[in-house]
DOVEX-274319 format. One record per atom (N, C-alpha, C): residue number from 1; residue in one letter; x, y, z. Coordinates in steps of 0.1 Angstrom, whole numbers, plus 5000, padded with zeros to 4 digits. Example, Ala and Ser with C-alpha at 12.3 -4.5 7.8 and 13.67 -1.06 7.14 Angstrom:
2
> seq:type:x:y:z
> 1:A:5132:4943:5078
> 1:A:5123:4955:5078
> 1:A:5132:4967:5078
> 2:S:5128:4978:5071
> 2:S:5137:4989:5071
> 2:S:5129:5000:5079
//
This chain:
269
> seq:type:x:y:z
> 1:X:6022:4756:8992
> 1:X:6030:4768:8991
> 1:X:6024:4777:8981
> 2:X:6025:4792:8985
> 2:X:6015:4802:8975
> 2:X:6027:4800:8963
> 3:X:6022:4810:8953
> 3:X:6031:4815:8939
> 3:X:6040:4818:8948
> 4:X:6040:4832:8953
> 4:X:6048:4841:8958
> 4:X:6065:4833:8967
> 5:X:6053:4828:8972
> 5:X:6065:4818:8983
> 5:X:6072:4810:8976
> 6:X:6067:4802:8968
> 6:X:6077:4795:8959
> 6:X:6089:4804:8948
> 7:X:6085:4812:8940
> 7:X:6094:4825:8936
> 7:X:6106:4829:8945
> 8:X:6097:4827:8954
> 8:X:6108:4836:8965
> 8:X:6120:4829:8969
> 9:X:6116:4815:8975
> 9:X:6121:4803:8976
> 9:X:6132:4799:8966
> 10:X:6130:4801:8955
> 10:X:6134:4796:8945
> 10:X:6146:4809:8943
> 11:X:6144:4820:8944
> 11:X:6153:4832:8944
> 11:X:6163:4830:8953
> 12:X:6156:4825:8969
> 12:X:6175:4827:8976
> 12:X:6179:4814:8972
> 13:X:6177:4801:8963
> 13:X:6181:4792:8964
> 13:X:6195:4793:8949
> 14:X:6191:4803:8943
> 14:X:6198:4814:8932
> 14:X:6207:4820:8938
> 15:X:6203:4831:8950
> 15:X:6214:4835:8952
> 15:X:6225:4833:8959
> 16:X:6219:4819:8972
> 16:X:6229:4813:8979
> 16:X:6236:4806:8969
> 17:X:6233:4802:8959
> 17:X:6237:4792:8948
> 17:X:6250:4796:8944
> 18:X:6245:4807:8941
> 18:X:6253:4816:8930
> 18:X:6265:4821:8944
> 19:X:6265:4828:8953
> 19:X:6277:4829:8964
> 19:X:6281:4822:8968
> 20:X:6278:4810:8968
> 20:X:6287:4795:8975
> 20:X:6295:4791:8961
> 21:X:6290:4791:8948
> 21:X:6297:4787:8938
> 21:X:6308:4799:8937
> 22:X:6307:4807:8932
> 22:X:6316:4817:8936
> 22:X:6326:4813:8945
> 23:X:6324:4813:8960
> 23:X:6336:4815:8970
> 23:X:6339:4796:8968
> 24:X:6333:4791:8964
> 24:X:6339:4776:8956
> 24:X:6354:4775:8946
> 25:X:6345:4783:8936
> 25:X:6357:4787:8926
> 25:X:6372:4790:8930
> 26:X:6364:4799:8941
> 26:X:6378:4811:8942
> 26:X:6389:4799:8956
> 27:X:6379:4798:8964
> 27:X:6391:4786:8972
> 27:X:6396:4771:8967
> 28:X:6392:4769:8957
> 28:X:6397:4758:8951
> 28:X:6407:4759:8939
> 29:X:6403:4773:8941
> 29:X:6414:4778:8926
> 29:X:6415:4778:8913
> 30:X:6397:4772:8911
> 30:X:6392:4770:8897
> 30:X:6388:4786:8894
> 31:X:6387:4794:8898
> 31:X:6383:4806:8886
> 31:X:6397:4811:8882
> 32:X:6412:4804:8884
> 32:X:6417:4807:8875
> 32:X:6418:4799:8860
> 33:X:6410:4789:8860
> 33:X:6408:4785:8846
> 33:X:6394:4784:8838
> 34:X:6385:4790:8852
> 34:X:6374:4793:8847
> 34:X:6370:4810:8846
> 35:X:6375:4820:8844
> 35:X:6380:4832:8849
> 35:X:6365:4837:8843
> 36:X:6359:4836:8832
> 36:X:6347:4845:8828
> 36:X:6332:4840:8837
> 37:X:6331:4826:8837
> 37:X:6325:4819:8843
> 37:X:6324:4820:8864
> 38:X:6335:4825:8869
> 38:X:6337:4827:8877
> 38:X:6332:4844:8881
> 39:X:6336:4853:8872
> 39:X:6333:4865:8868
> 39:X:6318:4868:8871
> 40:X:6312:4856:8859
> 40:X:6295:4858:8860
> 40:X:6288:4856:8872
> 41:X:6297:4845:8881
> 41:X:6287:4845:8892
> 41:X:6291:4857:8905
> 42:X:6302:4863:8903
> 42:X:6305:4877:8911
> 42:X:6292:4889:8908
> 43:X:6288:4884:8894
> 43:X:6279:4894:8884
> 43:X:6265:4886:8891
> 44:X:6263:4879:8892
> 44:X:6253:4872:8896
> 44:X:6245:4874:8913
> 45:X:6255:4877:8919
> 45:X:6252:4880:8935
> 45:X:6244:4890:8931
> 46:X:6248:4901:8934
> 46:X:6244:4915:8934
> 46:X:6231:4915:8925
> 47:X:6230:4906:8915
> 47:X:6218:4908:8907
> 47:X:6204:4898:8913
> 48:X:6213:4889:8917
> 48:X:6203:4881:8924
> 48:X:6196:4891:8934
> 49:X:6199:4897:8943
> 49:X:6194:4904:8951
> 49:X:6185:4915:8945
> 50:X:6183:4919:8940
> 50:X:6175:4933:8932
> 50:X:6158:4928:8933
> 51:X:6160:4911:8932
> 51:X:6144:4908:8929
> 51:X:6135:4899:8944
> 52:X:6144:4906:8952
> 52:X:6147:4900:8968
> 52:X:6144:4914:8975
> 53:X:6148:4926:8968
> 53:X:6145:4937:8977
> 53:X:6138:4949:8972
> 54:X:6132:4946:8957
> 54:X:6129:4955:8949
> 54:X:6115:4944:8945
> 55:X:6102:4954:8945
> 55:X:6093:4949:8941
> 55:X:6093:4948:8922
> 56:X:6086:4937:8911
> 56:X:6085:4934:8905
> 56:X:6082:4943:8894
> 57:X:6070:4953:8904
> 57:X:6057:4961:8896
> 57:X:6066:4974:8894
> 58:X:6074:4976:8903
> 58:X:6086:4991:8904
> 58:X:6092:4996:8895
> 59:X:6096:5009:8889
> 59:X:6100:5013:8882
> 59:X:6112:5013:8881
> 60:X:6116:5010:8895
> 60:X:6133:5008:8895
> 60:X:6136:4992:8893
> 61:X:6128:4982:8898
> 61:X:6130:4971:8888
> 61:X:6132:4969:8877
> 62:X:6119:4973:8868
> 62:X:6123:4978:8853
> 62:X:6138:4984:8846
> 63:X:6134:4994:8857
> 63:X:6151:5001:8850
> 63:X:6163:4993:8853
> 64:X:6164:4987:8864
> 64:X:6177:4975:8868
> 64:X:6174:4964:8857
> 65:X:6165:4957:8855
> 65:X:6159:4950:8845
> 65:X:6168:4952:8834
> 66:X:6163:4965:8824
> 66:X:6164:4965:8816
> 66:X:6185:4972:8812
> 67:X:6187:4975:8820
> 67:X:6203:4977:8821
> 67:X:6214:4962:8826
> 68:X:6202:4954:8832
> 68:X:6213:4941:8835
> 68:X:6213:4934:8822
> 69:X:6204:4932:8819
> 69:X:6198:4920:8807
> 69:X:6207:4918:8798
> 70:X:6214:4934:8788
> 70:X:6224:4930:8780
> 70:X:6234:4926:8787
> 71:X:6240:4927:8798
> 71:X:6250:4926:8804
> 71:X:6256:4910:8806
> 72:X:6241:4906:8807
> 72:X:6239:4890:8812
> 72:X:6242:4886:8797
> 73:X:6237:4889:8787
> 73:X:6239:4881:8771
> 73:X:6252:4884:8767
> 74:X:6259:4895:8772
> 74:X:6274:4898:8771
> 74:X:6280:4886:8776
> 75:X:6279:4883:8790
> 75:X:6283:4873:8800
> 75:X:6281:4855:8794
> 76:X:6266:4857:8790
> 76:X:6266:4842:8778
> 76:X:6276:4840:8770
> 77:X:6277:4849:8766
> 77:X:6287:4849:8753
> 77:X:6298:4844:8752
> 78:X:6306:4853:8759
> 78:X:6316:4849:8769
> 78:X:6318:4839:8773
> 79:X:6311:4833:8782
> 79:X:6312:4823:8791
> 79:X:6311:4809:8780
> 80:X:6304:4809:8769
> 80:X:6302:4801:8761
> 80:X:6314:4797:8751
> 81:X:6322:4810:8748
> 81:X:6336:4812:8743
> 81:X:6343:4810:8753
> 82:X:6344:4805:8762
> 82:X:6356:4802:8773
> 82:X:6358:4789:8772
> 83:X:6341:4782:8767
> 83:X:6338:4769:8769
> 83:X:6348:4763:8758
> 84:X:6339:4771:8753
> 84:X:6344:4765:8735
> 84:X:6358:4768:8737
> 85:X:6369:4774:8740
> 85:X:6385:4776:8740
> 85:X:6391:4762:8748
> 86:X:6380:4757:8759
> 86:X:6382:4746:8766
> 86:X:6381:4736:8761
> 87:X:6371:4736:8755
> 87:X:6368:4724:8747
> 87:X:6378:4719:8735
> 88:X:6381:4728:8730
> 88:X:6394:4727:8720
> 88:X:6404:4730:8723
> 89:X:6410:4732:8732
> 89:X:6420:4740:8732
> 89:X:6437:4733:8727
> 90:X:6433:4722:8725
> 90:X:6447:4717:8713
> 90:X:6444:4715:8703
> 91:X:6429:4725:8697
> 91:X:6429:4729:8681
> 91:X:6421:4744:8678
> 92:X:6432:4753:8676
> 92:X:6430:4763:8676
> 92:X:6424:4770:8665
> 93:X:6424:4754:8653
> 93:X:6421:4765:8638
> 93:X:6406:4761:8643
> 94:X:6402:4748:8650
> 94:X:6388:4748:8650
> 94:X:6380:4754:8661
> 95:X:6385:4760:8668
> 95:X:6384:4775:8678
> 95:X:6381:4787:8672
> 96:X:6390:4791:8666
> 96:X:6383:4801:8654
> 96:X:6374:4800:8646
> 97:X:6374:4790:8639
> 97:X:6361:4786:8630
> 97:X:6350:4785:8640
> 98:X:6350:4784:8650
> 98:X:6338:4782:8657
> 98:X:6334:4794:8663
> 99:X:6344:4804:8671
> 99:X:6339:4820:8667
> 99:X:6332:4830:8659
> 100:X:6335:4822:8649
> 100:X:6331:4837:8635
> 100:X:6315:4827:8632
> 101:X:6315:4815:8636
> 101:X:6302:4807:8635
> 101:X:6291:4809:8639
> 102:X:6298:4812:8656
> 102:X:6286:4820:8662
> 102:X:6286:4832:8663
> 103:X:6294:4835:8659
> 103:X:6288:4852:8655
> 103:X:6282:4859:8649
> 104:X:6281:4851:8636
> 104:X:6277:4848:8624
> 104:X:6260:4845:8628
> 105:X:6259:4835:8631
> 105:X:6248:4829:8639
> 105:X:6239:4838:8646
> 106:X:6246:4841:8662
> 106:X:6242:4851:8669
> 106:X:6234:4863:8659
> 107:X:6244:4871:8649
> 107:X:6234:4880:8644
> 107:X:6224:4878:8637
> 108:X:6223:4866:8635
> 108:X:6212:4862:8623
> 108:X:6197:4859:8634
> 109:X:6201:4853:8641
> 109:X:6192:4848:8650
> 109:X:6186:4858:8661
> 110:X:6196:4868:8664
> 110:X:6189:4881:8672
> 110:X:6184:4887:8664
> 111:X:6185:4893:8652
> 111:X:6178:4901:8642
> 111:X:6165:4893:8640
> 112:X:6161:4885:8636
> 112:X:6152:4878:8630
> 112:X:6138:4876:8642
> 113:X:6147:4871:8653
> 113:X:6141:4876:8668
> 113:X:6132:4890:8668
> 114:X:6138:4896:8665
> 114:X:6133:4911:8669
> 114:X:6122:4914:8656
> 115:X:6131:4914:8647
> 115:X:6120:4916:8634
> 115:X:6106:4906:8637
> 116:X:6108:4898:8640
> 116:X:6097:4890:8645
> 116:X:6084:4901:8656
> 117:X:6089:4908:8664
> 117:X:6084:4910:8676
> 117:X:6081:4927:8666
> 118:X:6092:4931:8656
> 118:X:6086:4945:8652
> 118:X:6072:4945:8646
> 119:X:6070:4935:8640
> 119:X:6061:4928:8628
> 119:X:6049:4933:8642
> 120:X:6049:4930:8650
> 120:X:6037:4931:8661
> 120:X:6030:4944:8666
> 121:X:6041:4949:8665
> 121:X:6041:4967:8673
> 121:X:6044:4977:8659
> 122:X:6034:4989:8661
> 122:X:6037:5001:8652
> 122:X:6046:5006:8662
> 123:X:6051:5017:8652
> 123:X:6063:5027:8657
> 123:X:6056:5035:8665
> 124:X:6063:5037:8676
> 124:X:6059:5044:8686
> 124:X:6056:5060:8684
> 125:X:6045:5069:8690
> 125:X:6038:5078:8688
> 125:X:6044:5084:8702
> 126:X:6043:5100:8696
> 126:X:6046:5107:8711
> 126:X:6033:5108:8722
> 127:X:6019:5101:8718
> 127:X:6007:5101:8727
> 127:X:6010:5086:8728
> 128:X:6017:5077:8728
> 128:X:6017:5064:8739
> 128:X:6021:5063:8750
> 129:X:6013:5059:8757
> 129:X:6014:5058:8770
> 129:X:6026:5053:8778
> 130:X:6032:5057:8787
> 130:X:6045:5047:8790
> 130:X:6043:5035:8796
> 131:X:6033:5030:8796
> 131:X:6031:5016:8797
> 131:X:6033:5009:8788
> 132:X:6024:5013:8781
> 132:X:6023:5007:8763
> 132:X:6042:5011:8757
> 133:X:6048:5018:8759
> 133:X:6062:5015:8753
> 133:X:6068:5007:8763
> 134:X:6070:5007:8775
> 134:X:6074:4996:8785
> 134:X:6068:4981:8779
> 135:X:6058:4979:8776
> 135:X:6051:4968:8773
> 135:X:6062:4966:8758
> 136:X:6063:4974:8750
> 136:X:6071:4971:8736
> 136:X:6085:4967:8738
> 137:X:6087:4977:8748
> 137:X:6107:4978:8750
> 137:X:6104:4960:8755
> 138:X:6098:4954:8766
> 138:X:6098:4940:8774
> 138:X:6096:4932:8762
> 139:X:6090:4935:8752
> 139:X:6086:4923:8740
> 139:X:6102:4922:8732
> 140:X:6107:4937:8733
> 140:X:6117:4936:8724
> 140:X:6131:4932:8731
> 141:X:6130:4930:8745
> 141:X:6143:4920:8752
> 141:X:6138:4908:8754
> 142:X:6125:4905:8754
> 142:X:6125:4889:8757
> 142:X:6130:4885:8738
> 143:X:6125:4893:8729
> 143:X:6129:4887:8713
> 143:X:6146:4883:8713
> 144:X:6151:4893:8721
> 144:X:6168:4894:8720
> 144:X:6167:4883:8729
> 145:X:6168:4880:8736
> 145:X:6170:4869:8745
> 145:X:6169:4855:8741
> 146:X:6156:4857:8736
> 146:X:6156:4844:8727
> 146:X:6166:4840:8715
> 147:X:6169:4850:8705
> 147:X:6181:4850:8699
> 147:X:6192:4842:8703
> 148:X:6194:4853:8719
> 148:X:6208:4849:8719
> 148:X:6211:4838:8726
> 149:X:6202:4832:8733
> 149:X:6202:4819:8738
> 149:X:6197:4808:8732
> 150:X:6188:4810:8719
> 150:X:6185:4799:8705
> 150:X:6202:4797:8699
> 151:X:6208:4810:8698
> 151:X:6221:4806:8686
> 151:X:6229:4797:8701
> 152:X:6233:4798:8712
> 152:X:6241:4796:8720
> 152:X:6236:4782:8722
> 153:X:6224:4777:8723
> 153:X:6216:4764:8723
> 153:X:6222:4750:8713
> 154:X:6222:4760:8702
> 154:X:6223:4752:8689
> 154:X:6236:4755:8688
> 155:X:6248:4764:8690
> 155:X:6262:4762:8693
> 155:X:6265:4751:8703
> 156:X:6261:4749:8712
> 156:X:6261:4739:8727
> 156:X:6260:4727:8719
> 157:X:6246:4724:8714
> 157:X:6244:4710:8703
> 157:X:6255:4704:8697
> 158:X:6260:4714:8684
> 158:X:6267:4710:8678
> 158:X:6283:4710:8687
> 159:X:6285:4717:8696
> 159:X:6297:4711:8704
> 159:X:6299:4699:8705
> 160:X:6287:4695:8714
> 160:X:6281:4679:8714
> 160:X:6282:4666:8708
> 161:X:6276:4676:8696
> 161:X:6280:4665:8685
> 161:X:6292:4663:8681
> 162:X:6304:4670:8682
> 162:X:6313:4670:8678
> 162:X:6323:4662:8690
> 163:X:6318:4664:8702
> 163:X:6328:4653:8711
> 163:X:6320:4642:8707
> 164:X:6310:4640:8704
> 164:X:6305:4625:8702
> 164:X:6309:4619:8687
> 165:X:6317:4624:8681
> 165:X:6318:4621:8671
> 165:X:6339:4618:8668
> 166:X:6340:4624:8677
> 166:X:6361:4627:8679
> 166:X:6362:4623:8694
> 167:X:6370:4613:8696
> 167:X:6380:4611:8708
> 167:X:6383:4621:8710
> 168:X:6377:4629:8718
> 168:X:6385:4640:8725
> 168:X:6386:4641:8743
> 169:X:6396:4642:8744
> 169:X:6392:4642:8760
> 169:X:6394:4649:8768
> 170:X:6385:4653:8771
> 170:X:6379:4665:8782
> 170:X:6382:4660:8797
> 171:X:6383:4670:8809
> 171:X:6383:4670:8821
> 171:X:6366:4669:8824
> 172:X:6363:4662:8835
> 172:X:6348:4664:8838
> 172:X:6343:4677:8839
> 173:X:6346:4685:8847
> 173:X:6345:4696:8847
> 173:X:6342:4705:8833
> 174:X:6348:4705:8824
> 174:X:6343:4706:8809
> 174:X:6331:4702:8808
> 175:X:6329:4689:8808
> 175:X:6317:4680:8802
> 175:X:6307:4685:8814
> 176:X:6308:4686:8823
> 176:X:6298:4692:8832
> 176:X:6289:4706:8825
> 177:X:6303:4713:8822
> 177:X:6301:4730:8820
> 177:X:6290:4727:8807
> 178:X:6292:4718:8794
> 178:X:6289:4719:8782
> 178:X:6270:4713:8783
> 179:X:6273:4703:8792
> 179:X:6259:4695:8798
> 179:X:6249:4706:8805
> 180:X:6255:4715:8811
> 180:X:6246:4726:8819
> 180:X:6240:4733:8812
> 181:X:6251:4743:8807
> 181:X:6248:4750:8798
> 181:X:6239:4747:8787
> 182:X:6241:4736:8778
> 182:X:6232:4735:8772
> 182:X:6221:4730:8778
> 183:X:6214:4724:8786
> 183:X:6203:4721:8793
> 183:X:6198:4737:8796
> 184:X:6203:4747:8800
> 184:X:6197:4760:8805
> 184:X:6194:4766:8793
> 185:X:6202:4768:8780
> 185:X:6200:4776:8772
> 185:X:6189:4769:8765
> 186:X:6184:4756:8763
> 186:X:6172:4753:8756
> 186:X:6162:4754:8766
> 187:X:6160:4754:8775
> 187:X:6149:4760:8784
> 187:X:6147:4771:8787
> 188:X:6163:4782:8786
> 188:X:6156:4795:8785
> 188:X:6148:4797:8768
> 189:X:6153:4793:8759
> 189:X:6147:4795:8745
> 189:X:6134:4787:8743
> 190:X:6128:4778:8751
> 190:X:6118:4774:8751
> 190:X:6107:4782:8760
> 191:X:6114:4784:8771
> 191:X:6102:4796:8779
> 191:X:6099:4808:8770
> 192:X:6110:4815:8764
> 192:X:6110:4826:8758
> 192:X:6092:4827:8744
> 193:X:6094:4813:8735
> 193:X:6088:4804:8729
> 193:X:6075:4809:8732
> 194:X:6076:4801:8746
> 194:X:6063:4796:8753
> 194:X:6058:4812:8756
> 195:X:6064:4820:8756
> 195:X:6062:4833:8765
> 195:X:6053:4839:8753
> 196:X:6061:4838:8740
> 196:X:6059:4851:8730
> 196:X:6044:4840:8723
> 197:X:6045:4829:8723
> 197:X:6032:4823:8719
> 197:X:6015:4826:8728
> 198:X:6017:4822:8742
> 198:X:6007:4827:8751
> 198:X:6005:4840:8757
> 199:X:6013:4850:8755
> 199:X:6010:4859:8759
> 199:X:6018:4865:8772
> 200:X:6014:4876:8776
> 200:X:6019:4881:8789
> 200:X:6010:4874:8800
> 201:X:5998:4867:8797
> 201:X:5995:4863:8813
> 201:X:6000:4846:8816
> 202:X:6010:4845:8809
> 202:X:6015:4831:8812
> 202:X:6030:4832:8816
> 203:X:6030:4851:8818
> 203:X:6049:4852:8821
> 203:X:6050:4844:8834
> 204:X:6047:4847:8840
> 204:X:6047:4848:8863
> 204:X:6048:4833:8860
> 205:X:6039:4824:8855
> 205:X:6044:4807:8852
> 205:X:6054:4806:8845
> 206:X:6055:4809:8838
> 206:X:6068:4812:8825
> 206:X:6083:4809:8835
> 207:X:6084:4821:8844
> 207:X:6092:4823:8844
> 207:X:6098:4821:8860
> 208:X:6084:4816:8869
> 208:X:6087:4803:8876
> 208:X:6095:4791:8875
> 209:X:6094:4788:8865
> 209:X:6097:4774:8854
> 209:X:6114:4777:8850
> 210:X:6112:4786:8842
> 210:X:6129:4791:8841
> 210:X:6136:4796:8854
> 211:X:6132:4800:8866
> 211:X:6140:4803:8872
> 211:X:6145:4793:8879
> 212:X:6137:4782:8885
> 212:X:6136:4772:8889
> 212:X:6149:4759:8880
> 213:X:6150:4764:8868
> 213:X:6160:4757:8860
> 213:X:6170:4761:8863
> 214:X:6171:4773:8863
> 214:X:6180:4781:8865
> 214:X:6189:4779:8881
> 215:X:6184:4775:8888
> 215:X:6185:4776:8903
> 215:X:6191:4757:8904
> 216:X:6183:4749:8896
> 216:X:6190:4740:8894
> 216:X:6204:4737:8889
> 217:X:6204:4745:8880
> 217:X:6217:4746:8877
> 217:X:6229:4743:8886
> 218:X:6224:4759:8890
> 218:X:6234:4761:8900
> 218:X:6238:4754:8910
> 219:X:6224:4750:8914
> 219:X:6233:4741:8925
> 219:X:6240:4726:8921
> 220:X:6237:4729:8912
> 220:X:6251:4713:8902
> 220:X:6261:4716:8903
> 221:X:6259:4728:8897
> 221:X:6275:4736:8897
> 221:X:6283:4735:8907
> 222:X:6275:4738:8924
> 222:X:6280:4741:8931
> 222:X:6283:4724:8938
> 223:X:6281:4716:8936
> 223:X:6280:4704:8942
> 223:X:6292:4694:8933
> 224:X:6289:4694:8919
> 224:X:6299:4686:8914
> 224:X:6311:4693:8904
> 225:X:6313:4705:8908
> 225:X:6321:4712:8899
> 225:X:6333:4716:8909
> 226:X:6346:4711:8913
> 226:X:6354:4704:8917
> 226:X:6368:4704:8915
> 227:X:6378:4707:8917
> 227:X:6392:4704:8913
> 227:X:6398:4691:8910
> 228:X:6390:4683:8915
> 228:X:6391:4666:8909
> 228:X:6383:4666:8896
> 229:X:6375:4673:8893
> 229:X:6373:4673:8882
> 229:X:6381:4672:8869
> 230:X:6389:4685:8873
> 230:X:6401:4685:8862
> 230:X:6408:4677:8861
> 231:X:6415:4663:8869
> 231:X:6421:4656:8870
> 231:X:6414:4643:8860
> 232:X:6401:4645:8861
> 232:X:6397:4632:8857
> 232:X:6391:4636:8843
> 233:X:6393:4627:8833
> 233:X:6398:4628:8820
> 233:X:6386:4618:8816
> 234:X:6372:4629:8810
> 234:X:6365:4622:8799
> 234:X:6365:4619:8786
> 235:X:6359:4603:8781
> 235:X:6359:4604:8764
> 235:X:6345:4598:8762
> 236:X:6339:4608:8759
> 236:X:6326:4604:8756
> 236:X:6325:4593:8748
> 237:X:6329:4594:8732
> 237:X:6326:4578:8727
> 237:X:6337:4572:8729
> 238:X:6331:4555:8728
> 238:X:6342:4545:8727
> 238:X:6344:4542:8717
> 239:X:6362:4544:8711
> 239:X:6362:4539:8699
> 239:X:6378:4526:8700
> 240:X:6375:4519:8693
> 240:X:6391:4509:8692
> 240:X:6401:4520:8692
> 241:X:6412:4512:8699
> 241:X:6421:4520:8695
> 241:X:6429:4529:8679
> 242:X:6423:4519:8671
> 242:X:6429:4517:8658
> 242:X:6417:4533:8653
> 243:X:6406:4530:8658
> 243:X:6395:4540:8648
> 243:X:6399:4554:8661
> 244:X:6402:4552:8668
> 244:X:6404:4566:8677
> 244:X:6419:4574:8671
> 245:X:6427:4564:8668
> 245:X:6443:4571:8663
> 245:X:6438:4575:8649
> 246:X:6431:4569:8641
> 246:X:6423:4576:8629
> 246:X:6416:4590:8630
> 247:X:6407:4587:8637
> 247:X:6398:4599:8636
> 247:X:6406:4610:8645
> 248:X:6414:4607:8650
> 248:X:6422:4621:8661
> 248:X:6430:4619:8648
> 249:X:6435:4623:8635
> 249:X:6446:4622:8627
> 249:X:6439:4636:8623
> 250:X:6422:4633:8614
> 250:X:6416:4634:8605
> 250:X:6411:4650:8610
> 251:X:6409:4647:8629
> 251:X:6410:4661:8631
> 251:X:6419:4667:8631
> 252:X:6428:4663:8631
> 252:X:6442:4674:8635
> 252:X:6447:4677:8624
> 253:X:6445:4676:8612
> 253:X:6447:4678:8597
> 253:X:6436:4686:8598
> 254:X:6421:4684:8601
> 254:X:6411:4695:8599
> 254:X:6417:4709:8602
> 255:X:6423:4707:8621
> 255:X:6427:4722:8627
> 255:X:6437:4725:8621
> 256:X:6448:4718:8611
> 256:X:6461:4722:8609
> 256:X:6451:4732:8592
> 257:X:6446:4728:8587
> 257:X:6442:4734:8574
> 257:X:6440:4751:8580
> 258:X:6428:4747:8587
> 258:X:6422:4757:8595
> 258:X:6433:4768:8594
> 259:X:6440:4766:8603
> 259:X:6451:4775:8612
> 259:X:6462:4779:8599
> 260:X:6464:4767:8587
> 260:X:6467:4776:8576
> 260:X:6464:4783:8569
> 261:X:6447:4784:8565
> 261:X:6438:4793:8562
> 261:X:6440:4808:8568
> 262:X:6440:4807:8576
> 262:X:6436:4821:8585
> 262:X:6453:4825:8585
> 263:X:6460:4820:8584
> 263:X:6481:4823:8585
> 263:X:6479:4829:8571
> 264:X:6474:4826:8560
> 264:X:6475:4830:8549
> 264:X:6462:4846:8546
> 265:X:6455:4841:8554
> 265:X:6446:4857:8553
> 265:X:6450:4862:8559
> 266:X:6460:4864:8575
> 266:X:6464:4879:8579
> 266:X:6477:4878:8570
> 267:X:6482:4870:8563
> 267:X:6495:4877:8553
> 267:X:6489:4885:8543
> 268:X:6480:4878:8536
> 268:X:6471:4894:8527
> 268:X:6466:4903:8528
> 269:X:6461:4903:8538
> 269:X:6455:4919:8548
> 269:X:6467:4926:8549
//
């Protein structure tokens, strides 16, 4: 099979992916508890198609390009805060703490991204070519990308760590969402990596590779993500019962602090 054919291949396997998961959601009745996540792949159709009917090299790809891209890191974000409300959602103080964490995060990690990629490029001149700033503006969204899918990576992690470390029990469907997710977000932050280290003539493999992850995904999503899911109740570690009524104490005094913390800053404000 050529390059071409495989890309391609790999594109409707994205988009059928992405429309069957979708009309999944919606007839099973999970995008009402998955409502942002459900959202993204409505966002996902229409986008999927752009690189199915619009050539690569095109100026109107570029411009679709470069207008979808934040939209999709909006949509991470989101969708990663949906996760995280799910994943906690009978502790709210450690919900919040985990908001302002990655936010926190996020800006440190996109800025640093970019300053990285300014360090590369002088300030643009009114005699550069519009190649050579297209070529700058593309350095300066793959830097953001990596950002925001590095902080979102290492947010996913330490989620991780955190059900491996507290009896908490999640629906599969959760533990699915947290498992994907973070599997995509460190492969997109490693292609990105791999991108800004070798160059532009290793994007077209680059991004072979990620799309292909990407496509895997999805079709997990679409296969084991399920309304029996929610019924069925994971606990990642095994603990006695004696060390599980402990440590579920130890957190719930954690979120109860939490949640009085923040009761006591909006009384001051």
């Amino acid at each position: 099979m050529s390059g071409a054919a495989l890309v391609s291949s790999i594109q409707w396997v994205a988009l059928l992916g992405s429309l069957l998961t979708a009309a999944k959601l919606y007839w099973s009745g999970l995008y009402r508890r998955y409502r942002v996540f459900f959202a993204y792949f409505l966002f996902r159709v229409p986008n999927a198609l752009v690189p199915l009917l619009v050539k690569h090299d095109s100026p109107v790809y570029f411009y679709v390009w470069i207008l979808t891209e934040p939209l999709i890191w909006m949509f991470y974000i989101w969708v990663v805060l949906e996760l995280c409300g799910l994943v906690l959602e009978r502790h709210g103080g450690l919900y919040t703490l985990g908001k302002w964490a990655m936010s926190l995060g996020m800006t440190v990690s996109v800025t640093i991204s970019v300053l990285s990629v300014l360090a590369k490029f002088k300030a643009a001149t009114p005699q550069q070519s519009v190649v050579t700033l297209n070529t700058s503006l593309i350095w300066y969204f793959y830097a953001a990308d990596r950002g925001v899918t590095f902080c979102l990576a290492i947010f996913l992690l330490l989620m991780l760590l955190l059900l491996s470390r507290y009896p908490v029990r999640l629906s599969r469907n959760v533990v699915l969402h947290t498992t994907l997710y973070t599997i995509y977000f460190l492969s997109s932050t490693l292609g990105m990596m791999l991108a800004t280290i070798f160059g532009p003539h290793r994007f077209d493999t680059i991004g072979t590779g990620l799309m292909a992850v990407s496509a895997l995904c999805i079709v997990a999503w679409f296969v084991f993500l399920n309304p029996k899911g929610e019924e069925v109740r994971v606990n990642i570690p095994h603990f006695t019962p004696e060390n599980e009524h402990r440590i579920l104490f130890h957190l719930d005094s954690l979120n109860s602090t939490l949640l009085k913390a923040a009761r006591q800053e909006i009384i001051r404000n």
